[in-house]
N, C-alpha and C positions, 0 to 999 in steps of 0.2 A: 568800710565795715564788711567782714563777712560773714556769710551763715553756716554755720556748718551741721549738719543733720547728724544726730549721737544716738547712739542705744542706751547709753546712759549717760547723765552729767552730776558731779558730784561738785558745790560750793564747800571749801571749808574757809572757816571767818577760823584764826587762830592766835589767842590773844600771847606775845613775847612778854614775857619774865625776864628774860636774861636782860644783866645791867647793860650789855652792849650790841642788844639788838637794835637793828637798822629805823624799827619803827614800832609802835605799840602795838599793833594789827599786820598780821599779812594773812590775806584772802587768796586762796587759791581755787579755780577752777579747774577742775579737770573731764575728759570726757572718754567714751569709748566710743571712735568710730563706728560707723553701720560697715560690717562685713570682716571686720577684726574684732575676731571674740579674746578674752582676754586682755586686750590693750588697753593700758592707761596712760594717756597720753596729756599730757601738763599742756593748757591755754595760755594760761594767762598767770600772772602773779602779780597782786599789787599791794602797797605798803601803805599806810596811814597812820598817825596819832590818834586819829576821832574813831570813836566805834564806829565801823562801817553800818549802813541801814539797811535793811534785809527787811524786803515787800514783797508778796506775793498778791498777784491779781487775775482775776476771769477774765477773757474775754468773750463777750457773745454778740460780736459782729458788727450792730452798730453803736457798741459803748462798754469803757473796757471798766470794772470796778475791782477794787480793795478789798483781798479775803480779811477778813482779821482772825489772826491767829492769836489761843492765849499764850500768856508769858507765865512760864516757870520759876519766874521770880519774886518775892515777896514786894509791894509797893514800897517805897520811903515813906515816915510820919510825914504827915502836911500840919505843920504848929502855926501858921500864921498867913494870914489872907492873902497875903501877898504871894506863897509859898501854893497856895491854893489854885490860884490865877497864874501860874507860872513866870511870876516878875519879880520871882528869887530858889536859888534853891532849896529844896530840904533836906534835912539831913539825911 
């Protein structure tokens, strides 16, 4: 594994449409080295079916925790207990 120190890093999660794309998901990282201003320079690329999960977390030294960030998105109905407890989906 390496580390590499950036002025900036940009994640993007990009969800594919197209009928023949490679996979449902491609996340890309990208970063701008320290001392080249203006470069963008592509990390990584990686392809998935599953929505990728996307955590941000503190760390303060002797223990690292879970920001939680809110979501943009409207919850699903939960119609039935099971659904409630998560040992079915909801709609």
């Amino acid at each position: 594994m390496s580390i590499i120190k950036a002025n900036i890093i940009e994640v993007e999660v990009q969800e594919q449409a197209a009928p023949d794309a490679g996979a449902k998901y491609m996340m890309v990282i990208k970063y701008e080295p320290e001392g080249k201003e203006q470069s963008d320079d592509i990390l990584k690329i990686f392809l998935t079916n599953k929505k990728p999960i996307i955590k941000q977390t503190i760390d303060f030294g002797d223990k690292v925790i879970e920001k939680i960030l809110p979501s943009i998105t409207k919850p699903k109905p939960i119609k039935t207990a099971k659904a409630l407890f998560g040992l079915e989906e909801s709609e």
